[in-house]
ZAKOL-367984 format. One record per residue (C-alpha): x, y, z. Coordinates in steps of 0.1 Angstrom, whole numbers, plus 5000, padded with zeros to 4 digits. Each point is the difference from the previous one (the first is absolute). Example, Ala and Ser with C-alpha at 12.3 -4.5 7.8 and 13.67 -1.06 7.14 Angstrom:
REM ZAKOL-367984
512349555078/501450344993/
//
This chain:
REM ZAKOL-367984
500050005000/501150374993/501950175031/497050305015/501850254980/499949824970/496950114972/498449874967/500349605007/496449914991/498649715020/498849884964/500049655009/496850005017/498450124974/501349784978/499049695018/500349684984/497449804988/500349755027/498650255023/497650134975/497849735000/499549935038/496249985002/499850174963/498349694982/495750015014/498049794980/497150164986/501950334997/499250194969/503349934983/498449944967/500850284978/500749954961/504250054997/500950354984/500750044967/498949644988/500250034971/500749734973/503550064978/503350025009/501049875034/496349955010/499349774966/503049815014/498449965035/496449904978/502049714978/501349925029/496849955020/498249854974/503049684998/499949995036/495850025000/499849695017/502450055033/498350345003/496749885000/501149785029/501450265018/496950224991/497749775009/501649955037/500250375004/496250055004/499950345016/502350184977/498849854967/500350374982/503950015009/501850144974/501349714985/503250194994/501449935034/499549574996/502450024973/502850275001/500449965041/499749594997/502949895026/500050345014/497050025015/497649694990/502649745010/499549894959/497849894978/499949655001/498050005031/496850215014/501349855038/503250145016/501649715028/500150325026/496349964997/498649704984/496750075013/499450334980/500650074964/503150184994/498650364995/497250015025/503149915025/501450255023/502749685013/500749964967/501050334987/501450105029/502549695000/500950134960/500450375008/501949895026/502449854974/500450264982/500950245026/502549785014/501749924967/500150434992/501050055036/502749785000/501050154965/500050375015/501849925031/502949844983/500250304981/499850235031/502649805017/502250024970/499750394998/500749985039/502749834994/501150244970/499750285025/502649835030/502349994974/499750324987/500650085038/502849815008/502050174972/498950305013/502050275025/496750045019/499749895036/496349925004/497349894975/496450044997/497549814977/496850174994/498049714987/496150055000/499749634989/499549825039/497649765009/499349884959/500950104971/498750234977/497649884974/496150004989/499949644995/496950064976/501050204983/503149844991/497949674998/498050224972/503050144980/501549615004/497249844982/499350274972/503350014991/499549604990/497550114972/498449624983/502649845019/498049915030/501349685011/503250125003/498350195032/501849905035/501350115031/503849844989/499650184966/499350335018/502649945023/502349934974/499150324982/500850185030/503249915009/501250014970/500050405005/501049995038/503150195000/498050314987/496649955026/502350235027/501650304995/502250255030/500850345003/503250125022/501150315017/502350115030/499250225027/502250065035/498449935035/500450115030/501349715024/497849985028/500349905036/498150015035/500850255027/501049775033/497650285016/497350054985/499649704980/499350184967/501349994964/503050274997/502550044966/503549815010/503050255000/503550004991/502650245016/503150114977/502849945022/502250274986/497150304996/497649895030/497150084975/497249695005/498149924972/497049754995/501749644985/498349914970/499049714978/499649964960/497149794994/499149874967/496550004998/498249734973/496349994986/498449714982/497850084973/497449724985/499750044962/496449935003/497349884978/501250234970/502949725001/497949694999/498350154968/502750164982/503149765004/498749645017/496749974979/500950244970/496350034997/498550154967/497450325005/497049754992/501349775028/500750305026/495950064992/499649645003/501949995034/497750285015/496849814995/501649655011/501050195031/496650225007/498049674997/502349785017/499750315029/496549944995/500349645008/501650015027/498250275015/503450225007/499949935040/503850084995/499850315027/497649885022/502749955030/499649755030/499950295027/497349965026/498650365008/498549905031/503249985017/500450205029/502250285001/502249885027/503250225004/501149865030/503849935004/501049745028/503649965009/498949795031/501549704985/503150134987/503149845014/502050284998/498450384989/503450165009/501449814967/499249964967/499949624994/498249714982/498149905024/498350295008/499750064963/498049644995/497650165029/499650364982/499249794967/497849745011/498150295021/499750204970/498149734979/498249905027/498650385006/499350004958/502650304993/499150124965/502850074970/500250374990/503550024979/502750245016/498349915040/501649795028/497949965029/498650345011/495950045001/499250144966/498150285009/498250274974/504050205003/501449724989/497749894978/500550394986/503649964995/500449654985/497750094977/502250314991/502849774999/499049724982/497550114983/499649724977/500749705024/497950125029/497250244977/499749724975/498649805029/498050245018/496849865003/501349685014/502750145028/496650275010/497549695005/502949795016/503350125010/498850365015/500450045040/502149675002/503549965002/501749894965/503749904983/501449914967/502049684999/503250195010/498150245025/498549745019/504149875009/501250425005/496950085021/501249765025/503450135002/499050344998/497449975029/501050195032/498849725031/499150295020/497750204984/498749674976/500350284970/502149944966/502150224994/501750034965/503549944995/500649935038/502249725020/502749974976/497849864973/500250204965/497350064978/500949714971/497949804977/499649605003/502750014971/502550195017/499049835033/501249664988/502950144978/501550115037/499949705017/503349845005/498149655010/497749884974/498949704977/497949874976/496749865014/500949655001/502850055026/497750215025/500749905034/497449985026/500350355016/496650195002/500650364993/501949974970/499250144969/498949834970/500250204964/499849984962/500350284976/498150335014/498549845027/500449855036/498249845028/500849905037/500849625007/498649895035/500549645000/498449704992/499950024965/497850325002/500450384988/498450305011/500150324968/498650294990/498649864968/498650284985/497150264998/497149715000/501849795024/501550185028/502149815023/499949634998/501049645007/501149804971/502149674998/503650004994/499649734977/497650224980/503150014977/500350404994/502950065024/503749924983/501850115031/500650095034/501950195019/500750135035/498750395003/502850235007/499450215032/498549705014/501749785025/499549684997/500049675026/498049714995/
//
């Protein structure tokens, strides 16, 4: 996640949400789904799709005839998204729900979305990963004494799965057996290299430290031993962003689509919205939770330190109280001020989300994924408030945060410790043991518990300015 001072990473990824998630209670039989396909016209690709129909009449008869409540489906879905979507044409029955033909099957198109947002996910996060590691070269070779990634990409990667289902299958023209998930896949990595793009500047910092006093933030200083004169020691970081090519991309370069298949693509993609009823943003937040802002440091084993036990109790008290996500936050109630000036701040990745953080977040306390890990350090045991920049912990991304750790490793080598971190690329979540996670997921999500085993993470690491015993 972006350090507090850091502007213009969009928290696109939510609303690009795969189409996995899409279709989570988006299939209702009896829906009114039946609406003729635009532009179905005969000629060209469409005469294709109708010679192509009419020598597989018989399959989608069978298929038709199981699909009783959507008999006025355009039939342009059954054949151009055929393993996609329909699990094939060789059978109206799908063995994740043999009880209910195919397309009257939420089971069954969710277990085929699911595919194919696991095979481009896996696509797009090899390709992040590369670029990630492009960029720790880059910096290695560098003069620069710190590194930050700004990488708006966390949690999932960025796509609208169907669209790029859409642009996939028009770009096949007559060739509509050809259609699957490996031929898509293939299509796609194919033109990974180019899927990620960065941007690189350099800017000095002021190093910071913490008065032994007063306990706050203060710049470090440096006296010249021949002159006396003190000056504030500083730091050249080299400060990356990651850029997604985005959907222009997929139509330009991976599926070189002509200007009759761009057209063909929009209508594949409004109906294929249509059919799945486009639940993509309806979130999994439950508004009736209490806006609880208490913070209990009862059970701390040691509030004069910073340490991973106490930050396993400050997580698993913050999911358990249902903090909200509000990007650029790290703990403190978001009141209408605050509300005020993140929106000033960010005003895409908190205004694009208004209407969901005012019926949910509001009057709680929230965190991004890296806020929820500097709000603990940066909370003062005496009063119980947060403030920024405090106990020796600096304002840093989840990039940066990993990038400083001098103990670290990839996922498969974590040791039992709760209170380390775990990370991938732009985002990171708080390890508590037992094969659990609490994160700041994002907007829609606020702070939850996920399994380790979920497979996101691709390393850990132990949180600098955290002691650690186990």
């Amino acid at each position: 996640m972006a350090d507090e001072q850091k502007s213009g990473a969009s928290e696109v990824l939510e609303k690009s949400a795969s189409t996995a998630q899409a279709v989570r209670g988006a299939v209702k039989t009896g829906k009114a789904i039946a609406k003729i396909a635009k532009g179905a016209a005969a000629g060209g690709v469409y005469g294709a799709i109708a010679s192509a129909v009419w020598e597989n009449r018989k399959i989608i008869t069978k298929i038709l005839i199981a699909a009783t409540v959507v008999l006025m489906l355009p039939i342009i879905y059954i054949m151009m998204l055929p393993s996609l979507i329909f699990g094939g044409l060789g059978d109206a029955y799908s063995p994740a729900d043999p009880n209910n033909p195919i397309i009257n099957s939420g089971t069954a198109l969710l277990d085929s979305t699911t595919q194919i947002a696991d095979a481009v996910d896996a696509i797009l996060a090899e390709a992040l990963a590369n670029t990630v590691s492009q960029i720790q070269s880059d910096f290695d070779s560098s003069d620069a004494d710190q590194i930050e990634v700004i990488n708006p990409y966390a949690t999932s990667m960025l796509f609208d799965a169907n669209q790029l289902v859409s642009m996939y299958c028009a770009s096949k023209g007559d060739d509509y057996a050809s259609v699957s998930i490996d031929d898509l896949s293939q299509m796609i990595r194919s033109h990974m290299d180019l899927l990620y793009t960065y941007t690189v500047t350099e800017e000095s910092k002021v190093v910071m430290t913490t008065d032994p006093e007063t306990g706050e933030a203060v710049p470090l200083t440096q006296t010249d031993p021949e002159t006396g004169e003190v000056t504030n020691v500083e730091e050249v970081w080299r400060i990356y962003r990651i850029s997604f090519t985005g959907e222009a991309h997929f139509a330009d370069q991976v599926f070189a689509l002509t200007d009759e298949q761009r057209e063909l693509a929009k209508n594949y993609a409004s109906n294929l919205n249509l059919f799945m009823q486009d639940e993509r943003f309806a979130g999994t937040v439950n508004s009736a939770f209490a806006r609880d802002t208490t913070i209990d440091i009862s059970g701390y084993k040691d509030p004069s330190t910073k340490n991973n036990l106490d930050l396993v109790q400050w997580a698993i008290e913050a999911e358990s109280r249902h903090w909200g996500y509000v990007w650029g936050t790290y703990g403190s109630v978001f009141d209408s001020d605050l509300y005020a000036y993140k929106l000033e701040q960010y005003p895409d990745e908190v205004g694009g989300y208004s209407d969901f953080i005012e019926a949910n977040w509001l009057g709680g306390r929230t965190a991004d994924c890296v806020g929820l890990i500097k709000g603990y350090s940066w909370l003062n045991v005496e009063t119980l408030e947060v403030g920024y920049g405090t106990n020796g912990m600096p304002d840093i991304g989840a990039d940066s945060m990993y990038y400083n750790a001098t103990e670290k490793g990839t996922i498969g080598t974590i040791p039992e410790i709760p209170g380390l971190a775990v990370w991938h690329a732009g985002h990171i979540g708080i390890y508590i043991g037992d094969g659990m996670v609490i994160e700041a997921m994002g907007t829609r999500y606020g702070v939850v518990k996920t399994n380790l085993s979920d497979g996101r993470w691709t390393h850990w690491l132990k949180i600098p300015y955290i002691t650690y015993s186990e």
